[in-house]
Each structure stands twice: as structure tokens, then as C-alpha cells.
N, C-alpha and C positions, 0 to 999 in steps of 0.2 A: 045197595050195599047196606044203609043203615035199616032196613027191613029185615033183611038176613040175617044183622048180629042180634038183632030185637028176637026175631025167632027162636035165637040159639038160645039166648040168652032167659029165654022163658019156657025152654026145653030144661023138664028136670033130671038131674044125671046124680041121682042118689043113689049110694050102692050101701050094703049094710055095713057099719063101723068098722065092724071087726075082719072085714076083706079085703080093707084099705087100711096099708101101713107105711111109713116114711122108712124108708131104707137107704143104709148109704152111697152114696155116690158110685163109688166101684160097682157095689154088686146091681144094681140098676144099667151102669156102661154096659154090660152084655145084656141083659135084655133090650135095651136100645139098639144098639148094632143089629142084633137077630131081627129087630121091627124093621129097623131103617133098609136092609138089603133086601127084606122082603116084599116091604114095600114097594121099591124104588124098581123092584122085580118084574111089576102087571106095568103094561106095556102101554097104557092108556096113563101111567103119572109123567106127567112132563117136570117138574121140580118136587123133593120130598128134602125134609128138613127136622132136625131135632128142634124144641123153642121149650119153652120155661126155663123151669128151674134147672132141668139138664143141661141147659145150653149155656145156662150161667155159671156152671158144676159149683152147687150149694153142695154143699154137706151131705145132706139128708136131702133125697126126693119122694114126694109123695104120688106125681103122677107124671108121667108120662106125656108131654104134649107133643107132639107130631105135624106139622103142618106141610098141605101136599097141597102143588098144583096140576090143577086135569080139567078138561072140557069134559069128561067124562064120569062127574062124581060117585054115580053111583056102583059104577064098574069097580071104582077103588075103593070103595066100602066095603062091597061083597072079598074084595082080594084083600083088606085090612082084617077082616071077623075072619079068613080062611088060616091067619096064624096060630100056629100050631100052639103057643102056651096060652093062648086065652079061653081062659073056662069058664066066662059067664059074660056074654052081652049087658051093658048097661043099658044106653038109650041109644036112637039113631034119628038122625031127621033130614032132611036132602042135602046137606049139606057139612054134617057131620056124625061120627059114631063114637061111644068109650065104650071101653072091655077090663073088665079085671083079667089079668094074667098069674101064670102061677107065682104060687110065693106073695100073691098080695100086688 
């Protein structure tokens, strides 16, 4: 386990400035719903869940955190990058993915 965050965690997930912007809460609520059903959709996630900032409903969110469980991780990556608003892969590593979506 602590191998795996060390991993993550030295995986870099820069995307350029100006892709990524803090938007408010509401309008973030619907792109979250549209991930979370999609998600929870591919048939290899056994738990999917909203977490950060969304789950805390800040004000303003800047990203998106999502946390799924699957014996299957790589099946739900490829079904997570299959959603339809996200228009640019970030980084990806066996164990996790990020994507800009539209609107930032």
C-alpha cells in the first residue's frame, strides 16, 4: 500500500494553467453526476465515490477527485478516459488516471 501512494505520488499530473480552473460548486455538481453514473456504469467497479473538495461542497472546486473500487483497475480507466466531456488525458499509472474535461 505505501508503495502504491509513493508511486502516485511521484507520478506527475501537470496539466497547463490555463485548462485548469476553480469553478463553483453547482456548476461542477453536473459534471460530477455525469462521471459518477458513468463511472459506477462499467461493470468491473464494485464501489465509485465523489472525495475532495466536492464531497466536502467547498465553494469553488478545482478538481474533480473520484475514488473507485475494482479488482479490475485497468478496465475502469479505459471506461473512466471513455467519458464523453473529457478532452485531454493528463497522466495515467496502474492505479490511477486525470483528464481535463470540458469547461476546465
Amino acid at each position: 500500500m505505501q508503495e502504491r501512494l509513493r508511486n502516485s505520488l511521484a507520478v506527475e499530473t501537470v496539466a497547463p494553467t490555463e485548462a485548469i480552473r476553480r469553478a463553483p460548486y453547482g456548476e461542477t455538481a453536473q459534471v460530477a453526476t455525469r462521471l459518477l453514473l458513468h463511472v459506477r456504469h462499467c461493470s468491473k467497479v464494485e464501489r465509485a465515490e465523489m472525495a475532495g473538495g466536492f464531497r466536502r461542497k467547498t465553494d469553488t472546486v478545482g478538481y474533480l477527485d473520484l475514488m473507485v473500487a475494482s479488482k479490475e483497475p485497468d478496465s475502469v480507466k479505459q471506461h473512466f478516459l471513455a467519458f464523453p466531456a473529457i478532452v485531454h488525458a493528463l497522466t495515467s499509472s496502474a492505479t490511477d488516471a486525470s483528464a481535463i474535461v470540458t469547461g476546465g
